[in-house]
N, C-alpha and C positions, 0 to 999 in steps of 0.2 A: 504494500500500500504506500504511496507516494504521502508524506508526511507533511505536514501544514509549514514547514521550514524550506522544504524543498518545491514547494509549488510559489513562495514569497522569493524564493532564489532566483527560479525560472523565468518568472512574470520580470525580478528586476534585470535579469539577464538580455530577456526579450527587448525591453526597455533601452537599453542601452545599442542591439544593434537595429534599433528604431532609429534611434536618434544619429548612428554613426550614419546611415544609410542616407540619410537627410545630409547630414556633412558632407557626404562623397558626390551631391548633386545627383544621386538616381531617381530618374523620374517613372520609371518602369510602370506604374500602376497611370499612371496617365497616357502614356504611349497604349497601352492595352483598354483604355477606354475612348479614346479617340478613335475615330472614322482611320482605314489605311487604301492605298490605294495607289495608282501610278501617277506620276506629275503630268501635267493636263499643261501643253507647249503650245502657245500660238507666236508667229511673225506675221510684222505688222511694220514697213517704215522702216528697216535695217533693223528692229530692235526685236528680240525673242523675249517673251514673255510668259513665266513657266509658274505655274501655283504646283506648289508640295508641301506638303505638312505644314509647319507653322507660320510658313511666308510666303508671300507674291513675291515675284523678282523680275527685274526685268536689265536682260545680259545683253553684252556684244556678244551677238553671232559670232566675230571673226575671232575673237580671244576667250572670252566667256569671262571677261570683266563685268562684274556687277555695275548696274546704271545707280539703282535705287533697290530698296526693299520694303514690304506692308505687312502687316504694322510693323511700328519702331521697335515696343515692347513685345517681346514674344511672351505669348499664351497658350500655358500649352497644353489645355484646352480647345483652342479652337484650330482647325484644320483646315487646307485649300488642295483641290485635287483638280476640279473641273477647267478645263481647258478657256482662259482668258477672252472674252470676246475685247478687239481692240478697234478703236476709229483715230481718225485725228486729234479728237478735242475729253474722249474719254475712253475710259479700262473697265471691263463690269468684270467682276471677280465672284463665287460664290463659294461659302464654308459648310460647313457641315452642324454650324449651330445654328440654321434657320436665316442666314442673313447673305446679304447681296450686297457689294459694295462698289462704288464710282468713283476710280481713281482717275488726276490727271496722269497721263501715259506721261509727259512732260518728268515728272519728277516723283510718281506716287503719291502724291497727297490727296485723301481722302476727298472726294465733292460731297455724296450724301452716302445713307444707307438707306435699306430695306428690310424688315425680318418677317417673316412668316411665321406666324402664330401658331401653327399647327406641326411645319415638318420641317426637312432641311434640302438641300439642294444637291443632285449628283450630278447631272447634267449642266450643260455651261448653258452661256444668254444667248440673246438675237439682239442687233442693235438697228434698230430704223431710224429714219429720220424724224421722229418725234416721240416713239415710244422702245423701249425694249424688254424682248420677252424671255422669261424662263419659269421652266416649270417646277415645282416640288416633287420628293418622292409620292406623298400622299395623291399628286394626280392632277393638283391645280394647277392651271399654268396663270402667272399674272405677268400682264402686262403694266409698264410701270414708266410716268414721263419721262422721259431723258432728260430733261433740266432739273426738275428735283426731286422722282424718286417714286412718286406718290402713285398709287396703285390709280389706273382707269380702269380698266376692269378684267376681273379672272373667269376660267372658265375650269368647271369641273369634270375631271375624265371617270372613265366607271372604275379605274385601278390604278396602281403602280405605275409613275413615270421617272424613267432612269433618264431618257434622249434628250439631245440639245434640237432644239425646234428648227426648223428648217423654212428660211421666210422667202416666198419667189410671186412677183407678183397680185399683192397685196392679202397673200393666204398663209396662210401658220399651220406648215405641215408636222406631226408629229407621231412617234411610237409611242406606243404604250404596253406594260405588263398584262394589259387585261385584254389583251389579242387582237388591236382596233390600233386601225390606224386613220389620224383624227386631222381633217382642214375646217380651218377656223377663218373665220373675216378677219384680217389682222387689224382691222381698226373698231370691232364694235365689239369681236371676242364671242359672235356670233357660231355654234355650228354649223358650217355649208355642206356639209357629209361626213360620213363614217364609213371605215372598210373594214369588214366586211359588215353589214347590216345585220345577219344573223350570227355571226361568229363563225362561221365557215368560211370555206375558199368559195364567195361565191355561188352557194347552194351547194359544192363537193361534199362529200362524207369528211376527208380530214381537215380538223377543224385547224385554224390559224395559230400560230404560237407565239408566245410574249417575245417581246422585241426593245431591243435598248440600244439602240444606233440609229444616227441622221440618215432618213429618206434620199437619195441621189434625183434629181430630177431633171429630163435631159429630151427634148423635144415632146415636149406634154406627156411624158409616160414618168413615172415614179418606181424607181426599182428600190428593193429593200430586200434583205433578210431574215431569218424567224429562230425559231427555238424549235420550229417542227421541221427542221433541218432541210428547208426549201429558201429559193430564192424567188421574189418574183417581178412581174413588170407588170403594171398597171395602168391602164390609161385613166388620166386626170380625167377625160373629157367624158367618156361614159362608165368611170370606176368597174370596167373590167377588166380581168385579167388576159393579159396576152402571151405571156407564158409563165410556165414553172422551170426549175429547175433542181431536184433534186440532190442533194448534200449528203455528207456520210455524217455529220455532227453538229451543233448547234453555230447559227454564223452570227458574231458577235458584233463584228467593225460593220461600216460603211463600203458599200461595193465605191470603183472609181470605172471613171468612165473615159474606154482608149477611144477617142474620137477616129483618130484617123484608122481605127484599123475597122469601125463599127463595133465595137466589141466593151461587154464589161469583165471586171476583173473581180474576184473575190474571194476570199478564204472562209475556211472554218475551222473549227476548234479540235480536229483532226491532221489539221497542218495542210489540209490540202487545199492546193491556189488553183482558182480556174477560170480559164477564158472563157465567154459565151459569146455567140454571135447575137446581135442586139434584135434583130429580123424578129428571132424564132427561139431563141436559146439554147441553139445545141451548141454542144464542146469547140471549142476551135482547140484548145491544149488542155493539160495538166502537168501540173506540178505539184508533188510531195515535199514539205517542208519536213526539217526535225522534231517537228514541237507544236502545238496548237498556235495558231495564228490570232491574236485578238484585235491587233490595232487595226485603219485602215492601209490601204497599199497607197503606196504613192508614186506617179506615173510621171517622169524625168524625160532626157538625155542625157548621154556618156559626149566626153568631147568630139568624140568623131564623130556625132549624131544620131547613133545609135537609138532608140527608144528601146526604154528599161520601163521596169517596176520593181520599186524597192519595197522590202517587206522584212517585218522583224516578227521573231517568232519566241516559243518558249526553250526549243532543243540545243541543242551543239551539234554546227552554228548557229547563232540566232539573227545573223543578217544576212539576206539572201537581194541579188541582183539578178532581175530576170529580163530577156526579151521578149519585149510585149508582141511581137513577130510567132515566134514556136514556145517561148517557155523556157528557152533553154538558159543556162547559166551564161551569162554576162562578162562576169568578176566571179572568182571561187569564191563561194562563200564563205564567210569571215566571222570565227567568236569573237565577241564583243566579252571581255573578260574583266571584273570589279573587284577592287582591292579590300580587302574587309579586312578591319583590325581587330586583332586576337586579344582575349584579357584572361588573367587569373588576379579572382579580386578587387576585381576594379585596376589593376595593373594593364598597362599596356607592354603586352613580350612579341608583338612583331604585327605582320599581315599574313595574309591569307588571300590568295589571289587565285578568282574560278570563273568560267563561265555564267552567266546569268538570264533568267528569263526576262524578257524584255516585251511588256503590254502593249505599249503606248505606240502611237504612229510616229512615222520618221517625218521629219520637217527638213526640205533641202533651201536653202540658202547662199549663192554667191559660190560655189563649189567645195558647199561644205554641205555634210548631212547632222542635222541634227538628234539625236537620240534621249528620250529619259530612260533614266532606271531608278527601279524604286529597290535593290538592293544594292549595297556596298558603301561605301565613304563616298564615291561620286554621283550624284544624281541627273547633271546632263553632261551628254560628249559631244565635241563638235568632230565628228569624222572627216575625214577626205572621202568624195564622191567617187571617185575614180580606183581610189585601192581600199579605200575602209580601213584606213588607219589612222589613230589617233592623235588631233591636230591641238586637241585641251579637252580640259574638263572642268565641271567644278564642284566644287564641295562646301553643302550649307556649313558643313561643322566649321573649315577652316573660315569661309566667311565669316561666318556670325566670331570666330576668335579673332579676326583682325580687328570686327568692330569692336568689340572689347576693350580690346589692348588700344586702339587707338582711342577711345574716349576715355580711357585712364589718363591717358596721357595728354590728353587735352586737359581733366580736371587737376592735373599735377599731381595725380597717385602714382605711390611706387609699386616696382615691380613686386611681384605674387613669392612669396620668401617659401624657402621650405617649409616652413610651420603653419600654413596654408594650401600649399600644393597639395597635389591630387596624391603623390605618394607618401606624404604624412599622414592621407585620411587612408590611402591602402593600408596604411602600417597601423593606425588606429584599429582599422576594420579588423584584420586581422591578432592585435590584443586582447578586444574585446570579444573573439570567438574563443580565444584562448582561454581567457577568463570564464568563460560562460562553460564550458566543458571543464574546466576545474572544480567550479563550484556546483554544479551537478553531478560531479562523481564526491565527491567531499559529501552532497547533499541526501546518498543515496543507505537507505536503512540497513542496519547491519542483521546479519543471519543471525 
């Protein structure tokens, strides 16, 4: 029986590597309640603009020097994933605690906010010329002034909306979880239809499947994706279907659209890429990736003219160049590999350098490819287009310790002395396990 001495021992032993853990800055139990997810990259103007975890940022493409960062004080509590909608004169950003924010692209500073009362936001904005739209998980999409913020009016879906709305010709197209894909008046927030009307393909027996990626839409037809592992085309103009296209697994990105060859492009979460002719939907190629494909493809040239499609996937390799021609390889495929550092203790004892799976879509730039990852010390790489090698990268951690150190040193604080450093609290952390396993074998009842 554990003795009323040895449960007072325990409790103050626990106590104490309570308090060391707080010393050592682990934030662990807040990481694990926070939203995760991959960094959501848009360019806009030379400038790339990337939300992940606790910050907005907005980097040179050509070096991956930080411009600015939102907010100042990190909270770390609130989170950003969804992909930046950007114009000239504003940023709309959205987190994961219910709120939408309006930065100037200029320097970051906040213009207004927005929160939603009910849910929080996965999908990124739409920016029109007087109003911009995004929707919640719970289904609502609101649309909200572009000068200050203020809701005109929402409209409510029958389910789940994960997608960034898709705005062309004064309609608000959009997926939704609850197997409906939904055009709105973009100015009165009006339904002007639903696909399918009865949850079917159509009147087919297989019913449609929840969907969470932007609609392509490409001479009045809307093509999209599903969860009942099809592709389709649909005409705006009498919401039929004009063809299918069956998949071996769920298709999560956005198809893109090869204009000059007539053909779309598409993956799914089997890894497989595939050409369709736009006509009628049959195969023009395939292609097998290593790894489920989630992000969209992104349709280029190489310098000598070539037309590619770039794609990032979850296997080894996980960057793949293809000809938008047969499918064939381009560029050999290339891992994209992330540094992670190793700890005992809260001790830093080296890296750890592997391949990684890789969500997010490729963003090219000036002959650079842009890439997130949401594992490792680096979270974007600016690639070479042409060989897929590493031209920078960057890193919130060492960011946010530059700003650090340098606003100490703006306030005239001295540097961080041993008896503060990280490996004084290691050395602490580990006295006080020491301790704690002393005083519980001391504490333990004798035979």
């Amino acid at each position: 029986m554990i003795t009323r001495r040895l449960k007072i021992t325990f409790v103050f032993a626990l106590l104490l590597v309570l308090v060391t853990l707080s010393m050592t800055g682990c934030s662990g139990s807040a990481a694990v309640l926070a939203g995760s997810s991959w960094p959501g990259v848009t360019l806009f103007d030379g400038t790339a603009y990337m939300a992940f975890a606790n910050k907005v940022y907005a980097i040179d493409p050509q070096t991956g020097d930080v411009r600015w960062s939102f907010p100042e004080k990190v909270d770390n509590g609130q989170t950003f994933f969804a992909s930046p909608a950007v114009t000239d004169d504003i940023a709309v950003v959205a987190d994961y605690r219910n709120s939408l924010f309006a930065l100037s692209p200029a320097d970051g500073k906040q213009l207004w906010s927005f929160k939603s009362e009910r849910s929080h936001f996965i999908g990124g904005a739409v920016i029109d010329e007087n109003l911009i739209y995004a929707a919640t998980v719970d289904g609502v999409v609101h649309a909200l002034d572009r000068e200050t913020g203020v809701e005109t009016w929402s409209y409510a879906a029958e389910g789940n909306v994960w997608s960034t709305p898709l705005l062309a010709d004064g309609v608000l197209y959009f997926t939704s979880l609850d197997r409906h894909l939904y055009a709105l008046d973009a100015q009165t927030g009006k339904l002007s239809w639903k696909f399918p009307e009865n949850g079917s393909d159509s009147g087919s027996s297989s019913p449609l499947g929840a969907m969470v990626s932007t609609p392509v839409l490409y001479k009045d037809v809307l093509y999209f994706g599903s969860f009942n592992n099809r592709l389709y085309a649909l005409s705006i103009a009498t919401r039929n279907i004009l063809w299918t296209y069956d998949t071996t697994n769920w298709v999560w990105g956005s198809p893109a659209i090869d204009e000059a060859n007539e053909r779309l492009i598409s993956a799914d979460l089997d890894g497989y890429v595939r050409s369709l002719n736009l006509d009628d939907g049959s195969l023009a190629w395939e292609y097998k990736a290593t790894g489920a494909v989630v992000g969209a493809p992104l349709l280029d040239e190489l310098d000598d003219g070539t037309p590619v499609v770039y794609l990032a996937c979850k296997g080894d390799p996980n960057l793949l160049v293809l000809s938008t021609s047969d499918g064939k390889e381009a560029i050999k495929p290339s891992p994209l590999r992330a540094e992670f550092t190793t700890k005992i203790l809260f001790i830093d004892t080296g890296t750890d350098i592997r391949t990684i799976p890789i969500f997010s879509s490729p963003v090219a730039v000036d002959g650079l490819l842009l890439i997130g990852a949401h594992e490792g010390n680096n979270t974007l790489y600016g690639l070479d287009r042409e060989t897929l090698q590493e031209a920078w990268h960057f890193s919130p951690i060492t960011h946010e310790e530059q700003v650090q150190e340098q606003q100490k040193q703006e306030n005239g604080e001295q540097p961080e002395s041993f008896l503060t450093s990280p490996w004084m609290n290691a050395i602490l952390m580990i006295t006080v396990v020491m301790l704690m396993l002393t005083l519980l074998r001391r504490g333990r009842p004798q035979k």
